[in-house]
Steps between C-alpha positions, in 0.01 A plus 500: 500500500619851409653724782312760551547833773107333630639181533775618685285701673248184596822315624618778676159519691506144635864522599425839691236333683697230641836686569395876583676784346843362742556159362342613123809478217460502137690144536156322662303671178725327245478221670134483545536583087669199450751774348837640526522834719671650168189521294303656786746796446352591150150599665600614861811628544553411859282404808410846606303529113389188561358591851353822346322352206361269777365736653354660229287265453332410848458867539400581166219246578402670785497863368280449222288278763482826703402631176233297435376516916501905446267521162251288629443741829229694499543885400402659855780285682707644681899470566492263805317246193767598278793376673325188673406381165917509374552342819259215443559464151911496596469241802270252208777560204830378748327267652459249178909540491642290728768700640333822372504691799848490531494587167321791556698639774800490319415666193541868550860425574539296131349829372237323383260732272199317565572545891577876444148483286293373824652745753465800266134428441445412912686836567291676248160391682651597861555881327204533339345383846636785636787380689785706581809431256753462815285162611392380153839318474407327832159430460535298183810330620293407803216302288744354263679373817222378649324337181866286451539414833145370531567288187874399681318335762211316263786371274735410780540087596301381709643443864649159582399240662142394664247727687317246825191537610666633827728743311146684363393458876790714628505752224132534574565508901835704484438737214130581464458821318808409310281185359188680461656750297641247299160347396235780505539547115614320223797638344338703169259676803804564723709638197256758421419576859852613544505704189223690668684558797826633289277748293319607786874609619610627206189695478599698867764657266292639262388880588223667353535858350197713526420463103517169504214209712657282772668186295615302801225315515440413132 
Protein backbone atom coordinates (compact mmCIF):
# COMPACT_ATOMS: atom_id res chain seq x y z
CA UNK A 1 0.00 0.00 0.00
CA UNK A 2 1.19 3.51 -0.91
CA UNK A 3 2.72 5.75 1.91
CA UNK A 4 0.84 8.35 2.42
CA UNK A 5 1.31 11.68 5.15
CA UNK A 6 -2.62 10.01 6.45
CA UNK A 7 -1.23 6.82 6.78
CA UNK A 8 1.52 8.00 8.63
CA UNK A 9 -0.63 10.01 10.36
CA UNK A 10 -3.15 6.85 11.32
CA UNK A 11 0.07 5.00 12.56
CA UNK A 12 1.25 7.78 14.32
CA UNK A 13 -2.16 7.97 16.23
CA UNK A 14 -2.10 4.41 17.58
CA UNK A 15 1.54 4.63 18.57
CA UNK A 16 0.79 8.02 20.48
CA UNK A 17 -1.85 6.35 22.31
CA UNK A 18 0.12 3.65 23.72
CA UNK A 19 3.48 5.51 24.41
CA UNK A 20 2.43 9.27 25.24
CA UNK A 21 4.19 12.11 23.70
CA UNK A 22 7.62 10.73 26.12
CA UNK A 23 8.18 7.32 24.74
CA UNK A 24 6.60 8.45 20.97
CA UNK A 25 9.69 8.23 18.14
CA UNK A 26 9.29 8.25 14.51
CA UNK A 27 11.19 4.69 14.87
CA UNK A 28 7.75 2.91 16.49
CA UNK A 29 5.78 4.62 13.27
CA UNK A 30 8.03 2.89 10.72
CA UNK A 31 7.81 0.10 12.42
CA UNK A 32 4.15 -0.07 12.87
CA UNK A 33 4.51 0.76 8.74
CA UNK A 34 6.20 -2.25 8.24
CA UNK A 35 8.71 0.49 6.72
CA UNK A 36 12.08 1.89 6.98
CA UNK A 37 12.30 5.23 9.17
CA UNK A 38 14.01 6.73 5.85
CA UNK A 39 10.90 6.94 3.79
CA UNK A 40 8.93 8.50 6.65
CA UNK A 41 11.39 11.46 6.11
CA UNK A 42 9.91 12.37 2.61
CA UNK A 43 6.41 13.36 4.26
CA UNK A 44 7.41 14.50 7.87
CA UNK A 45 10.52 15.78 8.31
CA UNK A 46 11.05 14.89 11.90
CA UNK A 47 8.87 13.93 14.98
CA UNK A 48 7.97 17.39 16.04
CA UNK A 49 6.00 17.68 12.17
CA UNK A 50 4.89 14.56 12.78
CA UNK A 51 3.47 15.47 16.29
CA UNK A 52 2.00 18.69 14.75
CA UNK A 53 0.22 17.21 11.81
CA UNK A 54 -1.17 14.90 14.58
CA UNK A 55 -2.52 17.26 16.11
CA UNK A 56 -3.98 18.86 13.40
CA UNK A 57 -6.11 16.51 12.93
CA UNK A 58 -7.79 15.61 16.41
CA UNK A 59 -8.21 19.28 16.80
CA UNK A 60 -9.21 20.09 13.46
CA UNK A 61 -12.02 17.55 14.24
CA UNK A 62 -13.00 19.25 17.09
CA UNK A 63 -13.03 22.88 15.77
CA UNK A 64 -15.23 22.37 12.99
CA UNK A 65 -17.35 20.15 15.62
CA UNK A 66 -17.53 23.41 17.65
CA UNK A 67 -18.51 24.72 14.41
CA UNK A 68 -21.18 22.69 13.76
CA UNK A 69 -22.42 22.85 17.92
CA UNK A 70 -22.41 26.90 17.38
CA UNK A 71 -24.74 27.11 14.00
CA UNK A 72 -27.23 24.99 15.29
CA UNK A 73 -27.80 27.40 18.58
CA UNK A 74 -30.51 29.34 18.57
CA UNK A 75 -30.08 33.19 17.57
CA UNK A 76 -31.06 34.78 21.12
CA UNK A 77 -28.26 32.63 22.94
CA UNK A 78 -26.19 34.07 24.75
CA UNK A 79 -22.20 33.77 25.41
CA UNK A 80 -22.28 31.40 28.46
CA UNK A 81 -24.11 28.86 25.39
CA UNK A 82 -21.44 29.84 23.17
CA UNK A 83 -18.51 28.60 24.90
CA UNK A 84 -20.26 25.48 26.63
CA UNK A 85 -21.20 24.29 23.28
CA UNK A 86 -17.03 24.38 22.02
CA UNK A 87 -16.51 22.80 25.21
CA UNK A 88 -18.92 19.95 24.64
CA UNK A 89 -18.33 19.59 21.15
CA UNK A 90 -14.22 19.55 22.11
CA UNK A 91 -14.53 16.96 25.13
CA UNK A 92 -16.83 14.48 22.21
CA UNK A 93 -14.06 15.08 19.25
CA UNK A 94 -10.76 13.86 21.73
CA UNK A 95 -12.49 11.53 23.25
CA UNK A 96 -12.90 9.02 20.03
CA UNK A 97 -8.81 9.42 19.94
CA UNK A 98 -7.39 7.32 22.22
CA UNK A 99 -4.71 9.32 23.62
CA UNK A 100 -6.38 12.54 22.34
CA UNK A 101 -6.34 14.45 25.33
CA UNK A 102 -2.86 14.35 25.64
CA UNK A 103 -2.92 15.22 22.31
CA UNK A 104 -4.71 18.13 22.87
CA UNK A 105 -2.73 19.52 25.61
CA UNK A 106 0.27 19.42 23.80
CA UNK A 107 -0.58 21.08 20.73
CA UNK A 108 -0.17 24.76 21.23
CA UNK A 109 3.43 24.01 21.97
CA UNK A 110 3.82 21.97 18.28
CA UNK A 111 2.31 25.26 17.00
CA UNK A 112 -0.32 23.49 15.83
CA UNK A 113 -2.72 25.81 13.55
CA UNK A 114 -5.73 23.98 14.20
CA UNK A 115 -5.01 24.43 18.11
CA UNK A 116 -4.24 28.19 17.55
CA UNK A 117 -7.76 28.02 15.41
CA UNK A 118 -9.83 26.75 18.65
CA UNK A 119 -8.31 29.20 21.18
CA UNK A 120 -8.66 32.20 18.84
CA UNK A 121 -12.32 31.48 18.25
CA UNK A 122 -12.87 30.60 22.37
CA UNK A 123 -11.01 33.96 23.04
CA UNK A 124 -13.10 35.72 20.52
CA UNK A 125 -16.50 34.63 22.34
CA UNK A 126 -14.99 35.60 25.95
CA UNK A 127 -14.44 39.41 24.22
CA UNK A 128 -17.40 39.74 22.61
CA UNK A 129 -18.95 38.57 26.07
CA UNK A 130 -17.59 41.42 27.43
CA UNK A 131 -14.72 40.22 29.32
CA UNK A 132 -11.87 42.28 30.13
CA UNK A 133 -8.78 41.59 27.69
CA UNK A 134 -6.25 41.21 30.84
CA UNK A 135 -8.40 37.83 31.95
CA UNK A 136 -9.48 36.63 28.48
CA UNK A 137 -6.09 34.81 28.22
CA UNK A 138 -7.02 33.08 31.54
CA UNK A 139 -10.43 32.38 31.14
CA UNK A 140 -10.08 30.36 27.97
CA UNK A 141 -6.98 28.66 29.17
CA UNK A 142 -9.05 27.73 32.20
CA UNK A 143 -11.89 25.75 30.08
CA UNK A 144 -9.45 24.29 27.71
CA UNK A 145 -7.66 23.02 30.88
CA UNK A 146 -10.44 21.80 32.37
CA UNK A 147 -12.20 20.17 29.18
CA UNK A 148 -8.54 18.03 28.69
CA UNK A 149 -8.15 17.17 32.02
CA UNK A 150 -11.70 15.87 32.33
CA UNK A 151 -11.03 13.75 29.20
CA UNK A 152 -7.29 12.74 31.01
CA UNK A 153 -9.11 11.09 33.63
CA UNK A 154 -12.00 9.25 31.26
CA UNK A 155 -9.14 7.96 29.00
CA UNK A 156 -6.79 7.06 31.80
CA UNK A 157 -6.39 2.93 32.76
CA UNK A 158 -8.38 1.74 34.85
CA UNK A 159 -6.95 1.17 38.49
CA UNK A 160 -5.46 -2.24 39.31
CA UNK A 161 -6.47 -4.84 40.93
CA UNK A 162 -10.05 -5.90 42.57
CA UNK A 163 -12.58 -3.63 44.44
CA UNK A 164 -14.41 -6.17 47.69
CA UNK A 165 -17.50 -5.80 48.79
CA UNK A 166 -15.84 -4.47 52.06
CA UNK A 167 -13.56 -2.04 50.17
CA UNK A 168 -17.10 -0.20 48.80
CA UNK A 169 -18.17 -0.62 52.56
CA UNK A 170 -15.27 1.52 53.84
CA UNK A 171 -15.22 4.04 51.08
CA UNK A 172 -18.90 4.38 51.82
CA UNK A 173 -18.25 4.46 55.83
CA UNK A 174 -14.90 6.50 55.67
CA UNK A 175 -15.52 8.87 52.81
CA UNK A 176 -19.22 9.68 52.45
CA UNK A 177 -19.64 12.89 50.63
CA UNK A 178 -16.56 11.98 48.73
CA UNK A 179 -18.75 8.83 47.32
CA UNK A 180 -21.87 10.63 46.93
CA UNK A 181 -20.31 13.13 44.90
CA UNK A 182 -18.90 10.60 42.89
CA UNK A 183 -22.30 9.07 41.85
CA UNK A 184 -24.95 11.87 41.90
CA UNK A 185 -24.56 12.34 38.05
CA UNK A 186 -23.42 10.54 35.28
CA UNK A 187 -20.45 11.92 33.72
CA UNK A 188 -22.07 13.95 30.41
CA UNK A 189 -24.48 15.71 33.44
CA UNK A 190 -21.44 16.35 35.67
CA UNK A 191 -19.35 17.73 32.64
CA UNK A 192 -21.79 20.31 31.85
CA UNK A 193 -22.60 21.07 35.44
CA UNK A 194 -19.08 22.20 35.88
CA UNK A 195 -19.03 24.24 32.77
CA UNK A 196 -21.80 26.14 34.45
CA UNK A 197 -19.96 26.72 37.42
CA UNK A 198 -16.70 28.05 35.31
CA UNK A 199 -18.93 30.53 33.24
CA UNK A 200 -20.74 31.60 36.10
CA UNK A 201 -17.00 32.69 37.29
CA UNK A 202 -15.90 33.96 34.35
CA UNK A 203 -19.01 35.91 34.13
CA UNK A 204 -18.02 37.89 37.80
CA UNK A 205 -15.38 39.46 35.46
CA UNK A 206 -17.46 40.85 33.08
CA UNK A 207 -18.58 44.65 33.96
CA UNK A 208 -21.35 46.32 32.49
CA UNK A 209 -21.00 49.90 30.99
CA UNK A 210 -24.03 52.03 31.25
CA UNK A 211 -24.83 51.66 27.28
CA UNK A 212 -24.66 48.35 27.32
CA UNK A 213 -27.52 45.44 29.44
CA UNK A 214 -25.95 43.26 32.16
CA UNK A 215 -24.27 40.12 30.11
CA UNK A 216 -23.12 38.14 33.12
CA UNK A 217 -25.87 36.29 33.27
CA UNK A 218 -26.47 35.42 29.59
Amino acid sequence: MKLTADRIIDAGMAVFAQTGYHGFSVRQVADRLDVHAGSLYYHVPDKAALLRLMADRVVRQAYEAGSAALAVLPAQAGWAARVTAQAVALRQSIRQHPGGALMLAGSPKTLSSAALSLMERLLATLAEAGVPPEHCGTAADTVLSHVTGYVLQEQSDPPAGRVTAEDVAALHRDFPWTVAAAVAHGPDEKFTRSLDLLCAGIATLIRPTPEEPDRRAD
